[in-house]
N, C-alpha and C positions, 0 to 999 in steps of 0.2 A: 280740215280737221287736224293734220299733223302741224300745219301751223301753229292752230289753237293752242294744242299739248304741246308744243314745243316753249311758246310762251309762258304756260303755266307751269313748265317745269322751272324757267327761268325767274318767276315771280317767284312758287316755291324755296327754290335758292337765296334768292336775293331776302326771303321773310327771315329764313332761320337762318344762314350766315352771312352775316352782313362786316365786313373786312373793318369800314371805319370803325364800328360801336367795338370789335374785337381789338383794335388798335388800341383804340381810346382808354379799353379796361385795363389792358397789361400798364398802359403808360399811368395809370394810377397803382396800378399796385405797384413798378415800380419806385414810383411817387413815394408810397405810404411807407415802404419798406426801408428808403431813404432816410426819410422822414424819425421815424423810428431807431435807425444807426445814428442819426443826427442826438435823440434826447437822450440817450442812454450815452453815447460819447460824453455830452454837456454836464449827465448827473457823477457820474466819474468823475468829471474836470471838477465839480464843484463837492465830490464827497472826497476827494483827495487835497482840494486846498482848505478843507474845512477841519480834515486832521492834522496839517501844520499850524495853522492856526489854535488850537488847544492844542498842540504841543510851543506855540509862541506863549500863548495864556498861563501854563503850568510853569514854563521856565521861569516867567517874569514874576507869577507868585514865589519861587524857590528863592530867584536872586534879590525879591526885596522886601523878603518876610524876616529877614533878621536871622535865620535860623542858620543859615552858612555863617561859618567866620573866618574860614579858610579862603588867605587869597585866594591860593591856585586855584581851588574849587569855584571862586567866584569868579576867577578868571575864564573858566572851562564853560560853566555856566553862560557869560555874555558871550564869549568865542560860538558856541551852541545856537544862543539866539540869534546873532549876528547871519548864522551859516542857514538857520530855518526861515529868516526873514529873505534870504537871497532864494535861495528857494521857492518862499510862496510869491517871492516876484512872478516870475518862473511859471510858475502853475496858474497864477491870474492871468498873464497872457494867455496861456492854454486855455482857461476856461473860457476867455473872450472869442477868442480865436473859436471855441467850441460853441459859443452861444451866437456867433455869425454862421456858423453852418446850419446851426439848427435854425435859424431865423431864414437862410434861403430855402431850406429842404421844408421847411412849411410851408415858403410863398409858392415852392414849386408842387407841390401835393394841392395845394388850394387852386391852384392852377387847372391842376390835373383835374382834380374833381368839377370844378366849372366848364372845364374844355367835356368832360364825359356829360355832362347835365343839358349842354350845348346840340351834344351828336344825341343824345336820345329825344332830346325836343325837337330837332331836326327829322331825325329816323320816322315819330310821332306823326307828322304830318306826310310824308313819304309812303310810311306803313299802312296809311287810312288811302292815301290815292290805290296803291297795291293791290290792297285789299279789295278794293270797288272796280277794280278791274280783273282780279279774280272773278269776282263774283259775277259779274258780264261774262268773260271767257266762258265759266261755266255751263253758264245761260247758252250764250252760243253754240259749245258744243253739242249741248244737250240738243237745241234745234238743228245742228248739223247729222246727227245721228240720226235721230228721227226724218230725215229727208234721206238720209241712207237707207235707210232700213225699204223706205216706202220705194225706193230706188232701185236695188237688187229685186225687192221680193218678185215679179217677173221674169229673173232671169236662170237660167239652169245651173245644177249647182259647179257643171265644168270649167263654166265661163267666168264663174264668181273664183274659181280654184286659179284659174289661168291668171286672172285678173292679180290675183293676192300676193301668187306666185312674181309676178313682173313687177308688183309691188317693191318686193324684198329686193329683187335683184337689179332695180332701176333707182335705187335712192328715193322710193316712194312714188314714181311716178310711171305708171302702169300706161296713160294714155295719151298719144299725141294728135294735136291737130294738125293735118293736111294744110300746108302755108301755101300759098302761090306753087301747087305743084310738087314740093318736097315736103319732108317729114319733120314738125316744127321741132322737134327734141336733138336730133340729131342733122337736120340739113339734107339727105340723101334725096336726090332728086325721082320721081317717080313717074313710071311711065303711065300714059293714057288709061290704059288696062288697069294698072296696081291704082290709081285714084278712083277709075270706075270700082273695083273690089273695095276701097274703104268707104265706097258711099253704100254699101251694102246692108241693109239692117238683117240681112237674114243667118249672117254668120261674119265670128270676128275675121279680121285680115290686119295685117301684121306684118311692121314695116321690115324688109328683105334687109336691113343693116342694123338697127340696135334692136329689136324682136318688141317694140311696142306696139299696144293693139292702136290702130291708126282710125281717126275718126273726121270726117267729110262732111262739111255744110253740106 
């Protein structure tokens, strides 16, 4: 029986935290949040070279609508465009440069969510084996207890105290079998006498080195 519950504690665990499926989601949200710094970077790179550009478009209307007539000024004018055209060099690098990050930071998010679709399809068939082994465990226990119950109900309620008691303080294990003469939990060799006392059904006996109640083919 403590086997039983020991394993369904262990299933228990294993249903509700499950280490991969928790890996797999951080590594998408990661992913997404990446992802996200990547397009917002991109639309910057491309709303910042889109205002050089109408400021290349309004120069060019300035310097050849005729309405300048002034060298200097038409000089300051191309000097201006010359200096916003190096410029939006400049910044179409950046944005390209922006639209490869954003083009990895998607394939790695698409990634991610395929690797997470992976561990739950995976988990899916894991969780149904689990599950149908719970549902046995339980089974079992259920007929364990009921062989318990029909078990004690014979016995006084000192021996069932003793019993419970040697429980807690042996790691659950209250009863040993007589092996070739010694005490199989512990090894302690027993004499004639102490083996004739564990074949005793009329009162417990109890092995003289670790205090389990000792029981005799």
């Amino acid at each position: 029986m403590d086997e039983v519950r020991a394993r369904l504690d262990q299933i228990r665990c294993a249903l509700e935290n499950d280490a991969s499926l928790r890996a797999a989601k951080e590594q998408l949200a990661a992913a997404e949040s990446n992802h996200n710094a990547a397009i917002h970077a991109l639309k910057q790179a491309e709303a910042e070279a889109e205002k050089v550009k109408e400021k290349i478009r309004q120069g060019e209307i300035n310097l050849y609508s005729g309405n300048v007539k002034n060298p200097k000024e038409l000089q300051d004018l191309q000097s201006e465009a010359a200096a916003l055209k190096r410029h939006l060099t400049t910044l179409e690098e950046r944005q390209l440069e922006a639209m490869l990050a954003e083009e990895t930071a998607e394939q790695a998010w698409k990634a991610a969510k395929e690797h997470l679709a992976q561990v739950e399809t995976n988990l899916a068939g894991r969780t149904q084996i689990l599950k149908q082994e719970q549902t046995d465990l339980e089974k079992e226990l259920s007929r364990l207890t009921a062989e318990r119950h029909a078990a004690i109900a014979p016995l006084d309620a000192q021996s069932i105290s003793v019993y419970e008691t040697l429980r807690q303080q042996r790691n659950g294990l209250a009863v040993a079998l007589v092996n070739e003469g010694a005490c199989a939990a512990c090894g302690t060799t027993l004499t004639p006498s102490q083996q004739q006392s564990a074949h005793s059904t009329s009162q417990l006996y109890r092995c003289p080195t670790c205090g389990r109640i000792l029981y005799a083919h």
